[in-house]
Steps between C-alpha positions, in 0.01 A plus 500: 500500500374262758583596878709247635466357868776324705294159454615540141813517516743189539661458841833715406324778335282526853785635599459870337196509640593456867805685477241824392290454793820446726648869342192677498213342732277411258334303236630607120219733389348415125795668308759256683239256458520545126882515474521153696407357154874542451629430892872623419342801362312544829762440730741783272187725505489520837876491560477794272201677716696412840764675388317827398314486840744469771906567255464825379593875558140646493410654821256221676258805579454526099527139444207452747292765349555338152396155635212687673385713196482178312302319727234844547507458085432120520215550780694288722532591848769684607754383791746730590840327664493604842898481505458785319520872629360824334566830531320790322 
């Protein structure tokens, strides 16, 4: 599946594409990239991964160390939220 870039898309479907970098900060990585075949897909995808982030009941300690065991998998660096506090 080809990686889509925002140049692709028509001017209303740019739209999932800024509102990702306006939530998260950044670009959509090659997965997203691959989804945005199917923008609506995309844009519930990521609805779908907001919401897992930042709306649930799992301690944000644990949800950190899941997002940062991930990345150490991946071989990604590793960026730990300085909002964050923890305790041993």
């Amino acid at each position: 599946m080809p990686y889509v870039s925002r140049e692709d898309l028509t001017a209303e479907e740019r739209e999932v594409f800024d509102e990702f970098e306006r939530e998260r900060g950044t670009a959509p990585g090659h997965i997203h990239r691959a989804i945005a075949n199917a923008p609506n897909l995309l844009r519930r995808f990521s609805a779908m991964a907001m919401e897992l982030r930042n709306h649930t009941n799992l301690d944000p300690r644990l949800r950190e160390l899941a997002l940062m065991t991930v990345r150490a998998y991946r071989r990604r660096r590793v960026r730990i939220r300085p909002s964050l506090e923890y305790r041993a």
